[in-house]
C-alpha positions as CSV (number, residue, x, y, z in Angstrom):
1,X,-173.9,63.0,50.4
2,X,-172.4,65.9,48.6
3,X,-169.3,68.1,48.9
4,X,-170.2,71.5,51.2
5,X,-168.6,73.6,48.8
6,X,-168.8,76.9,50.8
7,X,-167.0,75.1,53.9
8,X,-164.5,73.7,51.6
9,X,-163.8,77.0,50.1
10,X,-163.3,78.3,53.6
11,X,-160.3,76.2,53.9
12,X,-158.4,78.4,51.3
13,X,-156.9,81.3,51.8
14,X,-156.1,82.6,48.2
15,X,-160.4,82.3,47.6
16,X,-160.9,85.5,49.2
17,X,-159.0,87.4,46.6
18,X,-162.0,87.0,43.9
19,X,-160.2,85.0,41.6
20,X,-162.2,82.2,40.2
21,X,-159.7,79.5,38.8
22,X,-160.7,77.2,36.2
23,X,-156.7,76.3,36.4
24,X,-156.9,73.1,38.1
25,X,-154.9,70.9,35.8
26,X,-152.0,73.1,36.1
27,X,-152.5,73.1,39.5
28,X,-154.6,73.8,42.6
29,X,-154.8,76.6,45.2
30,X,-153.6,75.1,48.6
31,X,-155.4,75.3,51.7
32,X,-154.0,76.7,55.0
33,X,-153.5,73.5,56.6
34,X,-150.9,72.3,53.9
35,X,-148.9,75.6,54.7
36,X,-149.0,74.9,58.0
37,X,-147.8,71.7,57.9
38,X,-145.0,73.1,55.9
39,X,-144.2,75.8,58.1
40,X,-144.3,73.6,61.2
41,X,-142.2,71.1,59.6
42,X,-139.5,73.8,58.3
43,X,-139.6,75.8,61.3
44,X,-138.3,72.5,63.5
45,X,-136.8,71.5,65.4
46,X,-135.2,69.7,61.9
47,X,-132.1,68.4,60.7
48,X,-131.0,65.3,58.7
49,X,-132.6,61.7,59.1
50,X,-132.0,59.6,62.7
51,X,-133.5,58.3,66.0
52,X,-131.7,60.2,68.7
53,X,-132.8,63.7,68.9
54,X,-136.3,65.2,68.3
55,X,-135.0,66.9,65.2
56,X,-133.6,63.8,63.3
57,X,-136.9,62.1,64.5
58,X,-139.1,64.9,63.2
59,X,-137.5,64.5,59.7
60,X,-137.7,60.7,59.7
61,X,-142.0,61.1,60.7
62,X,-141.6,63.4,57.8
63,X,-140.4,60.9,54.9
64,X,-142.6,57.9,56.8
65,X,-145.6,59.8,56.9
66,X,-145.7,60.8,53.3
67,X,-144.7,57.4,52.3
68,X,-147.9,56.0,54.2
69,X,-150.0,58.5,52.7
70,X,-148.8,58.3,49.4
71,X,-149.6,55.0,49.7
72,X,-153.0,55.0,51.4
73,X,-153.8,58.0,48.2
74,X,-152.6,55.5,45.2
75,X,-153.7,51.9,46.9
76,X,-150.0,50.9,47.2
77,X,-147.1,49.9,49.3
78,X,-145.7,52.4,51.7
79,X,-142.2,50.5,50.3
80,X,-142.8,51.5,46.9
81,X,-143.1,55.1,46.9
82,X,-140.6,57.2,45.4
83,X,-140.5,60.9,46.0
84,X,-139.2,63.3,43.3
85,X,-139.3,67.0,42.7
86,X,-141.4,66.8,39.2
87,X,-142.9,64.0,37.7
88,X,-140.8,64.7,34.5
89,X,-137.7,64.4,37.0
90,X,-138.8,60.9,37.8
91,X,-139.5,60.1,34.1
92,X,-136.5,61.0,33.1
93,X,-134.5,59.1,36.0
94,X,-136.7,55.9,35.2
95,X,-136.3,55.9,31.5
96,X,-132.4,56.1,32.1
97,X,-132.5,53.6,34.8
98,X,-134.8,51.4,32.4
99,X,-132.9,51.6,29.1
100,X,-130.1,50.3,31.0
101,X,-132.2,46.8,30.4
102,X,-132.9,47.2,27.0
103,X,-131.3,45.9,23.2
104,X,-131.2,46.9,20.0
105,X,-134.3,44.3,19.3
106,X,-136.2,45.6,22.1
107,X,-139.2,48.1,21.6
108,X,-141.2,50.1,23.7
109,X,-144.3,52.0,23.1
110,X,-145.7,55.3,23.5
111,X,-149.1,57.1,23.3
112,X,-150.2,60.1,21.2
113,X,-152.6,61.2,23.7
114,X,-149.8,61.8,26.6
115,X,-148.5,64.8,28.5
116,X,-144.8,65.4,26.9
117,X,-143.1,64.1,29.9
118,X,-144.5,60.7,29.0
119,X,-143.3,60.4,25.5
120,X,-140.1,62.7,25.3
121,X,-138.0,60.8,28.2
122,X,-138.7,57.5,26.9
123,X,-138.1,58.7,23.2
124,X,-134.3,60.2,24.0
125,X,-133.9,57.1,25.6
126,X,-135.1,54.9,23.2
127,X,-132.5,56.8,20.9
128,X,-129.6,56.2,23.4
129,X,-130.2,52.7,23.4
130,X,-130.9,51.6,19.7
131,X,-134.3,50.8,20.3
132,X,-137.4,51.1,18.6
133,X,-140.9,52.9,19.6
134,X,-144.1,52.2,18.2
135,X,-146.9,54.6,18.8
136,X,-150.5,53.6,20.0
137,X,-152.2,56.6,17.7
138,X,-154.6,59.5,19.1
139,X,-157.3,60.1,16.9
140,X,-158.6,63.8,17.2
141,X,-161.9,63.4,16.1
142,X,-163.1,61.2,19.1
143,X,-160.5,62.4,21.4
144,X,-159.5,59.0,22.1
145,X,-156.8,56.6,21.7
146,X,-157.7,54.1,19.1
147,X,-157.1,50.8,20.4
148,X,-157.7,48.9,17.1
149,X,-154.2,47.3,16.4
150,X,-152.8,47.4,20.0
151,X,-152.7,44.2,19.8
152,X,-149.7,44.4,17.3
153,X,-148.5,47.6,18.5
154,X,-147.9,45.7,22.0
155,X,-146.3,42.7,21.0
156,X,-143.1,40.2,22.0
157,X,-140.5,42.4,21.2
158,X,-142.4,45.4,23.8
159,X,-140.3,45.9,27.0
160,X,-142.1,49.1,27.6
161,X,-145.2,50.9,27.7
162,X,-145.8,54.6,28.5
163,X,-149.8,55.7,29.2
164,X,-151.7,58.5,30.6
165,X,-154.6,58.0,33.0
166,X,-156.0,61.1,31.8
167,X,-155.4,63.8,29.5
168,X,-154.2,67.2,31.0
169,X,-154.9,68.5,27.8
170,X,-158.6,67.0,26.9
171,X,-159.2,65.2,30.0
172,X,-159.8,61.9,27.9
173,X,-159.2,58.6,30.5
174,X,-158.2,55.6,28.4
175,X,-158.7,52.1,29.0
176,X,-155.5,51.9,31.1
177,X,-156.1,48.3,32.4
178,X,-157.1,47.1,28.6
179,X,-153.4,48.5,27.8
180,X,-151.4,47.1,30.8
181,X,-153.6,43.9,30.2
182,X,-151.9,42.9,26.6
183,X,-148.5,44.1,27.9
184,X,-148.4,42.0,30.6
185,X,-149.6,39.3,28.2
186,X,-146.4,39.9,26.4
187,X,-144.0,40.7,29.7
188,X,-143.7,44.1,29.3
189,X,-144.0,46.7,32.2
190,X,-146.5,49.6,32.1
191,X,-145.8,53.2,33.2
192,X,-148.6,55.1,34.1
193,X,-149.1,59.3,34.0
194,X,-151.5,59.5,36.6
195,X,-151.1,63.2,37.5
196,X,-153.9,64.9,35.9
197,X,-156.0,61.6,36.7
198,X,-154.6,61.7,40.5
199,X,-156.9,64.9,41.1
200,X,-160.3,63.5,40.0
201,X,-160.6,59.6,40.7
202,X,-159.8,57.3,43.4
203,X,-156.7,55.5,41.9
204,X,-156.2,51.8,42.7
205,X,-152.4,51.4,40.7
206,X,-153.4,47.2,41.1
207,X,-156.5,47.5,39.3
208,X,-155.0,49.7,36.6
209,X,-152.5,47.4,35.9
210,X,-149.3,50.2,36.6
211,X,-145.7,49.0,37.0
212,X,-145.0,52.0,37.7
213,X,-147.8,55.3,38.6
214,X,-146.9,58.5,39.4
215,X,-148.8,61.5,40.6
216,X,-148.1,65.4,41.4
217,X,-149.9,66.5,44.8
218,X,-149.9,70.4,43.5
219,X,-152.6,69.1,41.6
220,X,-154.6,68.0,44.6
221,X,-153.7,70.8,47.1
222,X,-150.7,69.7,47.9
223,X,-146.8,71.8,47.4
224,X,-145.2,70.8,44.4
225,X,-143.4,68.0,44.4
226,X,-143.8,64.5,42.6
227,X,-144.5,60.4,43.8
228,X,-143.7,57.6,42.1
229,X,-145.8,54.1,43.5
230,X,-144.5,51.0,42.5
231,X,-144.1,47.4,44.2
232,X,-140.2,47.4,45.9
233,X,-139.8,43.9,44.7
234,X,-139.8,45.6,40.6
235,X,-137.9,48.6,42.3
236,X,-135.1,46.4,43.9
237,X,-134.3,45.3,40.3
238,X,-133.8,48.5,39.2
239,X,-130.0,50.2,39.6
240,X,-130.1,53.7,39.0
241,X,-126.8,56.2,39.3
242,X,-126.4,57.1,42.8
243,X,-123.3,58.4,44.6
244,X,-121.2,55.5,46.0
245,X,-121.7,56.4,50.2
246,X,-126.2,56.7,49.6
247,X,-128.0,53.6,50.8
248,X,-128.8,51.3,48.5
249,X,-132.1,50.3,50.4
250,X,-135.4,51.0,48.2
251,X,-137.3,53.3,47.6
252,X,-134.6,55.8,49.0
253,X,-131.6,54.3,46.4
254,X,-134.4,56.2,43.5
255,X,-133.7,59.6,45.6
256,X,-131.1,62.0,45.0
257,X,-129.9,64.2,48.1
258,X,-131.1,65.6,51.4
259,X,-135.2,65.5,51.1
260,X,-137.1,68.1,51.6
261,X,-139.2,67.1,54.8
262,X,-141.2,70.3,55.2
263,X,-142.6,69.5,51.4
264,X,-143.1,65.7,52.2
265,X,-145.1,67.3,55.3
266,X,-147.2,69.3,53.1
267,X,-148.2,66.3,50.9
268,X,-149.2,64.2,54.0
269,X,-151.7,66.7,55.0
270,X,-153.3,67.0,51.5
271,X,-153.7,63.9,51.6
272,X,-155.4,63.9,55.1
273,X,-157.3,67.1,53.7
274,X,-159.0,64.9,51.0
275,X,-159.9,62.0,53.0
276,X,-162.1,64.8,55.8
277,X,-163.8,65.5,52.6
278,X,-165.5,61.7,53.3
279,X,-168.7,61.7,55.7
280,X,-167.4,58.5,57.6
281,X,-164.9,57.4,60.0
282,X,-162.4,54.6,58.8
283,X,-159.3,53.9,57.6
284,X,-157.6,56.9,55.6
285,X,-157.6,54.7,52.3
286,X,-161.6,54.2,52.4
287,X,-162.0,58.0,53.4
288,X,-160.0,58.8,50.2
289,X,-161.9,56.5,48.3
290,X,-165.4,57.8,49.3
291,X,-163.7,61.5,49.0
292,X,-162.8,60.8,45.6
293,X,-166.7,60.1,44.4
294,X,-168.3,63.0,45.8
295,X,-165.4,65.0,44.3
296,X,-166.4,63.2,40.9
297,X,-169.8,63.5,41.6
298,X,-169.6,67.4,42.0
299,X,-166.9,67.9,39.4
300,X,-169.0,66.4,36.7
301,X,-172.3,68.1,37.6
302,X,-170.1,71.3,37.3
303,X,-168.3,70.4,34.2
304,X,-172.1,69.2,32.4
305,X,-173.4,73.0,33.8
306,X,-170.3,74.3,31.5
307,X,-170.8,72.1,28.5
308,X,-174.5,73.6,28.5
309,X,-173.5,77.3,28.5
310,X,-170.9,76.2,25.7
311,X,-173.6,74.8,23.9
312,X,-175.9,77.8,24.1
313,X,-173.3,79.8,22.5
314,X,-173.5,78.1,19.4
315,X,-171.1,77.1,16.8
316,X,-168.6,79.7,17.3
317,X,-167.1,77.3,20.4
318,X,-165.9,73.7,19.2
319,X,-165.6,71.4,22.0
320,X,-162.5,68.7,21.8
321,X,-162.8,67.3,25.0
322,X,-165.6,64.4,23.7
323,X,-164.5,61.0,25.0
324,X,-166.7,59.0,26.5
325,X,-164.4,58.9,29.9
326,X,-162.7,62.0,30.8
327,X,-162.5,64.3,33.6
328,X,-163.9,67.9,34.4
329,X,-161.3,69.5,31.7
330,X,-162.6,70.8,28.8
331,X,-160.4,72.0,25.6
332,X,-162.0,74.1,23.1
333,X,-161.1,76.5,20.4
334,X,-163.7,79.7,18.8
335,X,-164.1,79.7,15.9
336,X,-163.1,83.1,14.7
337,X,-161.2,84.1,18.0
338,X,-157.7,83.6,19.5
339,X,-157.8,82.1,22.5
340,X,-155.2,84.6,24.4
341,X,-157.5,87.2,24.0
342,X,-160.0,85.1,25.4
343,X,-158.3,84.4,28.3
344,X,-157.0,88.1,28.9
345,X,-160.5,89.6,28.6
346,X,-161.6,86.7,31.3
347,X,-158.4,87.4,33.1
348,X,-160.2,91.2,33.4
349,X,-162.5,89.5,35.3
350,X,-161.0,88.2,37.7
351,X,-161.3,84.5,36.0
352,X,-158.1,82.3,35.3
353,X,-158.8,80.1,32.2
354,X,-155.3,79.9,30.2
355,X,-155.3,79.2,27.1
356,X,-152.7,77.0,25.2
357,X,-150.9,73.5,24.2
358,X,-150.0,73.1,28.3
359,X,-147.4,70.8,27.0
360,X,-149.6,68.2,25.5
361,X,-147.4,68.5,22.4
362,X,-148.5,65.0,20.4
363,X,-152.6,65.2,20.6
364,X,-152.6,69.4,20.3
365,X,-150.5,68.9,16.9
366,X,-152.9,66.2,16.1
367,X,-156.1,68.6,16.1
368,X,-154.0,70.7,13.8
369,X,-154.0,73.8,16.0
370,X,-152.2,77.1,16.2
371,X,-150.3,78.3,19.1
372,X,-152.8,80.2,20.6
373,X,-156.2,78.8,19.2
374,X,-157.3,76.5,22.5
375,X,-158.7,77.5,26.1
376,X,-158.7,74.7,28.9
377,X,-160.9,75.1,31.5
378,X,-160.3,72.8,34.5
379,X,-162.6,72.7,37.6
380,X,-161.3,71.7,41.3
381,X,-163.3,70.5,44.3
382,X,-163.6,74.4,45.5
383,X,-165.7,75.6,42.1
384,X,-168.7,76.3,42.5
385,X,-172.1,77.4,40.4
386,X,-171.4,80.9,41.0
387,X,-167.7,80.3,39.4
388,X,-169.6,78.9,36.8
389,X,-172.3,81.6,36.2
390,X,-169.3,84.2,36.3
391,X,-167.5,82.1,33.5
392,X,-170.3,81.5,30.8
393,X,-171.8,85.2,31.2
394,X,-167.8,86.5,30.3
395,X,-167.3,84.4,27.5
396,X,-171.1,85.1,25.8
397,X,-170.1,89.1,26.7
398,X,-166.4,88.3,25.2
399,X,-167.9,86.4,21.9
């Protein structure tokens, strides 16, 4: 079975204008039925959460649904999923809420290959609490994490550990359950990125080995909003600040305010919009699982067409994206061309390829880069070869 790309693309409004994105990591177009959702939801009837009129019910379906469906999409408990507005809002919440537990003798650890809203909450909180971080090092010319002394890295005095699934930046997938393994050997908890990886594989947070896992559906066609999955027996330990009147019942103690139904609406029907991506009938979890290979398996035939056109341009193109796991996201830099230019004379064209650090801060300094030297080109379900012709004929014209 494969993906019927042209259907698929059907489902999207903003296709028609001509644009061919390759801007998937920083996030996908949306397709109508996710609007819908929204504007059905919004439009009511709505008010705050209850059981005795239609509108209080419609918002309570609302938060339940996307809890269910957050759930079915990650492999977790329905009880353990947090929303937030960002995932560097829930970050930041969770590293407060966590340091709370920590001492002066206490470490946690950190990756050089994250997103900066991995490393940057935990290390101002590390700060605030007197503790020390210890880095599991990126090394640039595999574009992997080198695993060689984790053992000591990770060791007794580790409360924390802070990993992506995949690289926005490089689309590198470490060995997350190798990490989580040795921390758990030594009691520590392991918080997973898992946006970028949310968007190209089926994600089973037990088998990875996440504590904590969150995700960003506006990477998989979804509004933008954030989800953290955890188990609610780790989340009841956890006392974050809260005004004194909010419940104190988990997950909702974890969120601040009124939510925003019509958004938790438009992640439930992405999530419904992957799993009719699956041939079979089933449960919505299986769907999403057998969604989530032919995704991969047409993502990765797309991204091997692009590494051949690369390749056929020669050695004015240097390819970091190189690990031996990674997704359909390819960083590279020309050799005697800025990449803004690049990307405005293939904006011309009516193709989106940014170019940039997209807030990778730690590996991009790593491969010793200017400002402006990288291109990232990230595929979605919706590419297709055409997409792909368009891009490598514009870059060998460009170069």
């Amino acid at each position: 079975m494969t993906i019927e790309v042209s259907a698929l693309r059907a489902e999207f409004p903003s296709l028609t204008s001509g644009l061919a994105h390759f801007d998937g990591p920083g996030g996908t177009q949306t397709p109508a039925v996710v609007g819908q959702a929204i504007a059905r939801t919004l439009t009511g009837p709505l008010s705050n959460r209850g059981t005795l009129v239609a509108s209080e019910r419609n918002a309570e379906s609302a938060v339940s649904g996307f809890r269910i469906a957050v759930a079915d999409l990650l492999g977790a408990s329905p009880e353990g999923i947090v929303y937030g507005r960002s995932a560097t809002q829930i970050a930041y919440d969770f590293s407060r809420t966590l340091a709370k537990t920590w001492k002066p003798v206490d470490q946690i650890v950190v990756s050089g290959l994250d997103h900066d809203s991995n490393i940057r909450p935990w290390l101002q909180a590390a700060e605030t609490a007197g503790v020390t971080v210890r880095w599991i090092p990126f090394d640039p010319g595999t574009a992997e994490l080198d695993l060689s002394a984790v053992d000591e890295i990770i060791n007794e005095r580790t409360r924390l550990v802070a990993v992506t699934a995949a690289s926005n930046l490089l689309g590198t997938m470490p060995p997350v359950a190798r990490i989580a393994a040795r921390a758990h050997e030594v009691g520590a908890l392991v918080y997973v990125d898992g946006v970028h990886y949310t968007a190209h594989a089926a994600v089973d947070v037990k088998a990875l080995g996440a504590d904590f896992f969150t995700c960003s559906p506006y990477k998989f066609f979804g509004p933008h909003c954030a989800a953290l999955a955890a188990e609610p027996g780790l989340l009841e330990t956890l006392k974050p600040d809260k005004l004194l009147p909010s419940t104190d019942n988990v997950p909702e103690r974890f969120e601040l305010g009124t939510l925003p139904y019509e958004i938790m609406a438009g992640t439930t029907a992405a999530v419904d919009f992957i799993a009719r991506l699956a041939p079979d009938k089933g449960p919505r979890r299986e769907r999403l699982i057998a969604a989530h290979h032919l995704i991969e398996q047409h993502e990765v035939r797309l991204r091997q067409r692009i590494e051949e056109g690369l390749a056929d341009l020669g050695d004015r193109i240097t390819i970091h994206s190189t690990a031996a796991e990674r997704t359909p996201t390819l960083f590279f830099t020309f050799r005697d061309k800025n990449a803004n230019e690049v990307s405005q004379f293939l904006a011309e064209q009516d193709i989106l390829a940014p170019a940039g650090s997209f807030y990778a801060h730690e590996p991009f300094q790593a491969l010793r880069l200017a400002v402006d030297a990288g291109m990232r080109i990230g595929l979605a379900p919706y590419n297709d070869d055409a997409e792909i012709d368009r891009l490598i004929t514009a870059l060998s014209k460009f170069l």
